[in-house]
C-alpha positions as CSV (number, residue, x, y, z in Angstrom):
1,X,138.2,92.2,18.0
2,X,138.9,91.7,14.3
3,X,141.6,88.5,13.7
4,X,143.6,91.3,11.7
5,X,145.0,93.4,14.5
6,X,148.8,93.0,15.0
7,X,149.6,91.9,18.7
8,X,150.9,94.9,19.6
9,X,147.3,96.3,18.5
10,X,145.4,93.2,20.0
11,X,147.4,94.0,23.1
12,X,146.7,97.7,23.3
13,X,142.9,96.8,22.8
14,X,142.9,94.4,25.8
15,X,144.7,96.9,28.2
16,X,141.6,99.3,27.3
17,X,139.5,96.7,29.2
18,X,138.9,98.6,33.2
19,X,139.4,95.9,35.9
20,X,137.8,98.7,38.5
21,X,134.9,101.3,38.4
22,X,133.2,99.5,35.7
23,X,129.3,99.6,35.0
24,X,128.3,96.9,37.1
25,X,130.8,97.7,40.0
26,X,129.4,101.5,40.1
27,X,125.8,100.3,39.9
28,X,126.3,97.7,43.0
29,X,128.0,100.8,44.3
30,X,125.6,103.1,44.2
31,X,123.3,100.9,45.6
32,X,124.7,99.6,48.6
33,X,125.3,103.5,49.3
34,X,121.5,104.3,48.6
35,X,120.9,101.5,51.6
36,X,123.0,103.6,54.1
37,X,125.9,100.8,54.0
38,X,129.3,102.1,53.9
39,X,132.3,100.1,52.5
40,X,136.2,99.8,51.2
41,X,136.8,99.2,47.2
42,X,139.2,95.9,46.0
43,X,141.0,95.5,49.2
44,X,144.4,93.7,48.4
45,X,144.8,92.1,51.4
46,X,141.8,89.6,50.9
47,X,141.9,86.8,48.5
48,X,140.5,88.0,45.1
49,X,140.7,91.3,45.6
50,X,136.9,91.7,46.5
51,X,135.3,94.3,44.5
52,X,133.4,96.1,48.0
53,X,134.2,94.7,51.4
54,X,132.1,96.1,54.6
55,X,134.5,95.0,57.1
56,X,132.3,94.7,60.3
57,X,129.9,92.6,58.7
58,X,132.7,90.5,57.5
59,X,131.2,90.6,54.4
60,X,132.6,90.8,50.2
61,X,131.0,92.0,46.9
62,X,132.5,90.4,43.8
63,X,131.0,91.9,40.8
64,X,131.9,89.7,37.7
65,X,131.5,90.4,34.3
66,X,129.8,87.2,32.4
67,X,132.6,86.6,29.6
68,X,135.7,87.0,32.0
69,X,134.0,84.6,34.5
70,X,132.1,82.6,32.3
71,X,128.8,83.0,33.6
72,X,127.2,79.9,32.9
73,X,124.3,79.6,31.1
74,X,124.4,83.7,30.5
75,X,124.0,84.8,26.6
76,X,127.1,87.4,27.3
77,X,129.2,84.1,27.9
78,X,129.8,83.4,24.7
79,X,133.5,81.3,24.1
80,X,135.2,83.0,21.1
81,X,135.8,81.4,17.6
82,X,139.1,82.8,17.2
83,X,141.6,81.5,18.7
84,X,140.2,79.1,21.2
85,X,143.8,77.6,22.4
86,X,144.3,81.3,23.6
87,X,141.0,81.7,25.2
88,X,140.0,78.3,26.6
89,X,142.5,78.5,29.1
90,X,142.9,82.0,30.0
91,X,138.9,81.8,30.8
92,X,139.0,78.9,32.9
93,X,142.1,80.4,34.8
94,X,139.7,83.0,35.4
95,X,137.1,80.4,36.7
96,X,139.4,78.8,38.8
97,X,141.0,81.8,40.4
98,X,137.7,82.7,41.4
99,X,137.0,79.8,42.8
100,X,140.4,79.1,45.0
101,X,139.6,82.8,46.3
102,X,135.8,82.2,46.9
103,X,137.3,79.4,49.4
104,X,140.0,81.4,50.7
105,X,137.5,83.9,52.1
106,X,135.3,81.3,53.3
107,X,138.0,79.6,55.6
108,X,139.2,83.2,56.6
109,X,135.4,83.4,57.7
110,X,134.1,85.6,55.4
111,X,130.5,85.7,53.0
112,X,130.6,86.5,49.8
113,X,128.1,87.7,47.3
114,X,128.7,87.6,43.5
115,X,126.6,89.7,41.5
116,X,127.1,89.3,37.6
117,X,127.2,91.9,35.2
118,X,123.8,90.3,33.7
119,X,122.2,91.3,36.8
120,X,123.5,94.5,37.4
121,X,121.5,95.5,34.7
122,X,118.3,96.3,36.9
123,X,118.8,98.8,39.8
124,X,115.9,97.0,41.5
125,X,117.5,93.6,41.4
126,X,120.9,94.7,42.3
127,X,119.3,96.9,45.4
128,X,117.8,93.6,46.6
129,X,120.4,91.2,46.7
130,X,122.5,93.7,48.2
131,X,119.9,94.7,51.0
132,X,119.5,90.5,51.5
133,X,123.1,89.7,51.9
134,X,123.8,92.6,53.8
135,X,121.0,92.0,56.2
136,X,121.7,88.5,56.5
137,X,122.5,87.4,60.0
């Protein structure tokens, strides 16, 4: 996004950014559906609003995309050069939100899986870590 935009303008770009039903999260979608599993989208009532949750199994899907998260070690993670003291801290927010919730739903006695939006580019690799968590004891 160019350094020229006013912040209304910067601000109308970001809210163009889908939090649901992006890319990734259809893909992981489609694929735990293509495995016969059935499941409920961002439930509210868990920490971090897990992306698909298959309640019997006790079981979460967070898909992540690799800038918002800061994937690390992941090419799409780049930090910005513009205005870092914005950015810095919003992203590792981000990181840490992620990780109080990870731990939330580990004490409520859930698993969670977190597929990143680097991986969801191969149906094939996002068909098998969903078939291997799933079918996890």
């Amino acid at each position: 996004m160019p350094d020229r935009l006013t912040p209304e303008a910067r601000s109308a770009h970001m809210r163009l950014i889908r939090k649901t039903d992006t890319g990734p999260e259809l893909a992981v979608r489609r694929a735990a559906h293509r495995l016969g599993y059935r499941f409920r989208l961002h439930r509210r009532d868990l920490p971090g609003t897990p992306d698909l949750v298959f309640p019997k199994l006790r079981k979460a899907i967070l898909v992540h995309g690799c800038f918002w998260h800061q994937h690390a070690g992941c090419r799409l993670a780049r930090l910005p050069r513009s205005r870092p003291e914005y950015w810095l801290p919003k992203l590792r927010r981000n990181q840490q939100r992620d990780a109080a919730a990870y731990e939330a739903l580990d004490r409520l006695g859930w698993q969670v899986l977190v597929i990143w939006e680097c991986e969801a580019a191969s149906d094939d690799t996002i068909e098998e870590s969903v078939r291997t968590f799933l079918q996890a004891a």
